[in-house]
N, C-alpha and C positions, 0 to 999 in steps of 0.2 A: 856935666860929664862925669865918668865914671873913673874909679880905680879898676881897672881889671889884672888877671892874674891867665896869664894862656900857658897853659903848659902840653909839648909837642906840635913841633912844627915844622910835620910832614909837605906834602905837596897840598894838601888843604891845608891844612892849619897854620903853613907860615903866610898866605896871601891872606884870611880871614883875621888874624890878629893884625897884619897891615892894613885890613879895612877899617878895622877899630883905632887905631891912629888916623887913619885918616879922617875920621869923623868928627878925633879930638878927644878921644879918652884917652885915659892916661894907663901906659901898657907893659907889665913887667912879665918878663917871657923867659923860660925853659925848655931846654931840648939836650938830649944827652949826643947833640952833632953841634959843636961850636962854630962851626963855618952856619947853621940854619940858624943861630942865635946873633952871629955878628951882621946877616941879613937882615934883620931887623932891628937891630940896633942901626944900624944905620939909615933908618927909614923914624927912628925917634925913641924906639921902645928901652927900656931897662934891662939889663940880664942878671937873672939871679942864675947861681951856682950850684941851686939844686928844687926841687918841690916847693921843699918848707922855706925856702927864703924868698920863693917866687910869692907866696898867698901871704904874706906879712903887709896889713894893711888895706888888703884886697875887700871892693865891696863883691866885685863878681870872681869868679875859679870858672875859667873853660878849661876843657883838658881834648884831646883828639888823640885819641891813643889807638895803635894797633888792633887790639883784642883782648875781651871779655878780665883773661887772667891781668892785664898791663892795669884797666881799670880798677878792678879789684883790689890790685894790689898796693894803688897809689892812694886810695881814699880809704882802704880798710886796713891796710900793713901786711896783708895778706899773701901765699906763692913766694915771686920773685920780685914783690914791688920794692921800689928802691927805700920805705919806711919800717920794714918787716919786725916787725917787735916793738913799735912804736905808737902804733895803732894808726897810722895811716892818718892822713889832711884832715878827715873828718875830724880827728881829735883834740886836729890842733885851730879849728875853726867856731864861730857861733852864729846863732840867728840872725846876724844881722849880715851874713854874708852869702847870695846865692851861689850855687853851684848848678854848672851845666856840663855835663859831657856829649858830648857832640859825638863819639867813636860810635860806628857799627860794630856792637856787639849783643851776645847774645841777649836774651828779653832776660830769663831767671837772673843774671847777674845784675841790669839792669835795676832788677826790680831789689834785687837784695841790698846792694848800695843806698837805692835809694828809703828804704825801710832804715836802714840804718843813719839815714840822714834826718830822714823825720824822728826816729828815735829823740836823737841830739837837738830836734827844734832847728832845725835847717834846712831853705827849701832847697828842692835837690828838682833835675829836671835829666831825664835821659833825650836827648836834642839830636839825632843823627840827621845828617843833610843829602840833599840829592842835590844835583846838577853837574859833578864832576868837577875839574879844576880848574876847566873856563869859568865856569858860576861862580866859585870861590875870587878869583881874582878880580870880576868885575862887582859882584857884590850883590848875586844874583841868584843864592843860593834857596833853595826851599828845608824850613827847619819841621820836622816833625816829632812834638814835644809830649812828652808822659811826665807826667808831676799834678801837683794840686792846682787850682787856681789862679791863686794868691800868687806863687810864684811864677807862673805862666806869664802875669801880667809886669812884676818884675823885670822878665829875661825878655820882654819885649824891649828895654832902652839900648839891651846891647845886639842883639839878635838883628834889629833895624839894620844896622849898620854893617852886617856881613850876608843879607837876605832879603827876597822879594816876598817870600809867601812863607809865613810863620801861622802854623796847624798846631793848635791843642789836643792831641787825640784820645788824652784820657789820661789814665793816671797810669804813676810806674810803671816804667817797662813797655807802654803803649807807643812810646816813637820807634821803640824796636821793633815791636809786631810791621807798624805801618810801613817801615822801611824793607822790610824783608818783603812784604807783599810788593811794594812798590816794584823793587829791582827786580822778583820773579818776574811780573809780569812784563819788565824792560827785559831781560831777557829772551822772553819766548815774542815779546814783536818785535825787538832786533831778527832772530833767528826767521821770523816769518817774510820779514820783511829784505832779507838778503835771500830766500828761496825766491819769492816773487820776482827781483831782480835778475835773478841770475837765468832764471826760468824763460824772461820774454828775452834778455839776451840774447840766449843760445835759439829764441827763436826769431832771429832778426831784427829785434826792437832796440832802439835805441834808449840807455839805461834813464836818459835823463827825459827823456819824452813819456816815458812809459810812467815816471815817478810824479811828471806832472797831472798825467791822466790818475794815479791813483790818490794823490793830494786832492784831486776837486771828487774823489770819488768815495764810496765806503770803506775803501783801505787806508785810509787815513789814517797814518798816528805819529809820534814822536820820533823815533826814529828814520821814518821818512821825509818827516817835517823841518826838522833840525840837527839830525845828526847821520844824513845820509852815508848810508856804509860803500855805496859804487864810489871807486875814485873818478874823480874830475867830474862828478856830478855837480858835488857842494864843494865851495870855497872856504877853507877857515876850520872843515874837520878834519879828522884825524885819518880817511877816509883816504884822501887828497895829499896827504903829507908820510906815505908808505906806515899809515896808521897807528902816528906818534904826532904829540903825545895825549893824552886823554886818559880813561877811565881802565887799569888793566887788566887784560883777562884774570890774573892772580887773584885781585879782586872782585870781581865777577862768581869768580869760581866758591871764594870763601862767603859771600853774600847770598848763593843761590844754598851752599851747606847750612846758613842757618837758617835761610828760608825753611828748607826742610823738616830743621827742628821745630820752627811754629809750627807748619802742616800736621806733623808729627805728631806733636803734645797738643792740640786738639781734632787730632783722628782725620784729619781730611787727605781722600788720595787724590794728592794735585797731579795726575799722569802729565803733564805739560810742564810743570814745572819741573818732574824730575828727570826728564827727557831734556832737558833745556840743563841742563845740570850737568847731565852723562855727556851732552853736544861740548860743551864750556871746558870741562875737564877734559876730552879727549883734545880738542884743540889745547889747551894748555902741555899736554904729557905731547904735544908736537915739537916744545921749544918756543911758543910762541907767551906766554903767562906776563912779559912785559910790555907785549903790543896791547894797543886799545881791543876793547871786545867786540867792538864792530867789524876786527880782522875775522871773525869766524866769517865772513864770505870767501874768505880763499879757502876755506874747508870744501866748499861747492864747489869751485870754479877747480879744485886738485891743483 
């Protein structure tokens, strides 16, 4: 079993450092909300008191941080990281310790941290995850990983234990491309896929009959599958529970803006994606940016 070091522990990141307890590694944890750090202290884990006293002894550093600048600035000292002049975790770390961030952040940042890690002789791996926060707690998360190798094979002892499907996509900065691709295209067959719905509705059809008929059909996809947007179709989403809790629009919103920046920075016009974009942020500028993103069917339904 491992030494790990989890710092942030948001609504992912405090159940996926619980998974790592639960497996049997040994887990020193930070978050700058002490009520998310005595949650897990109470489930077995250690609490340090800041970064640098979290990664002391550590063979693994996960981190799940907000955004691009948070990353930045906790492994390079960089912005507003809480190291700034000290030269960030990288400096106070060595080869013999992987590092994974896990955050959806942008690819350039991504990629620059991790230059800077192999610099230093340290594998570095940019790890963002799909499945939401059900996935996260059951332990069922999909990791999509940019780094070398060598390290990929590494971040496989602890990755097991918070994930079903662990993807090597390439090197630096490639789990960010792959995730931005991913969520666009969740985004635009959620959106497709609550037009369909609400479409046979209004014309008589019954939501959950009609979902069956496109489940065994060519309309098939995940959102229909598993995280059905009609309520009282599906049990157990967010759909069904006035569309809490789950994945938030907020998020949705800022994952389809860096979508755009990959499209962007290799010249492709994704008209669907950025239509899917302009759909997510008007339903958010609603008041709606903490409901799940499968709430964009009440945008249809008015």
């Amino acid at each position: 079993m491992a030494h790990v070091a989890f710092i942030g522990l948001g609504n992912m990141g405090g159940p996926m450092a619980g998974n790592l307890l639960t497996a049997g590694h040994s887990v020193t944890v930070f978050d700058l909300v002490p009520e998310a750090c005595a949650a897990l202290a109470g489930q077995g884990a250690a609490v340090a008191d800041s970064g640098q006293a979290a990664i002391e002894g550590a063979e693994y550093v996960i981190s799940m941080l907000p955004a691009g600048k948070h990353v930045k600035g906790l492994y390079l000292g960089e912005d507003k990281g809480e190291d700034k002049g000290e030269g960030g975790l990288l400096a106070r770390l060595d080869g013999s310790v992987t590092v994974l961030d896990c955050s959806t952040i942008d690819a350039p940042t991504a990629r620059e941290v991790g230059e800077a890690a192999a610099a230093a002789g340290i594998g570095f791996m940019d790890a963002p995850v799909s499945g939401g926060v059900a996935a996260a707690k059951a332990g069922t998360l999909a990791f999509m990983c940019g780094g070398d190798a060598m390290t990929f094979e590494k971040a496989r002892v602890v990755l097991s234990a918070m994930g079903k499907n662990i993807f090597h996509a390439g090197p630096a900065g490639a789990g960010q491309v792959a995730k931005g691709c991913n969520n666009m295209l969740l985004a635009i067959h959620m959106i497709g896929t609550c037009e369909a719905l609400e479409m046979g509705a209004r014309n008589g059809l019954d939501p959950k009959v009609l979902s069956e008929i496109m489940l065994a059909s060519s309309g098939r996809n995940w959102s229909l599958e598993v995280y059905n947007p009609y309520p009282g179709v599906m049990d157990g989403v967010p759909a069904s529970n006035d569309y809490q809790p789950g994945f938030m629009v907020d998020l949705m919103v800022k994952d389809l803006g860096l979508a755009m920046d990959i499209a962007g920075q290799a010249g492709v016009d994704n008209q669907m994606g950025q239509l899917a974009r302009k759909l997510y942020e008007a339903h958010q500028a609603g008041g709606n940016g903490p409901r799940d993103f499968s709430s964009i069917l009440e945008r249809l339904k008015g």
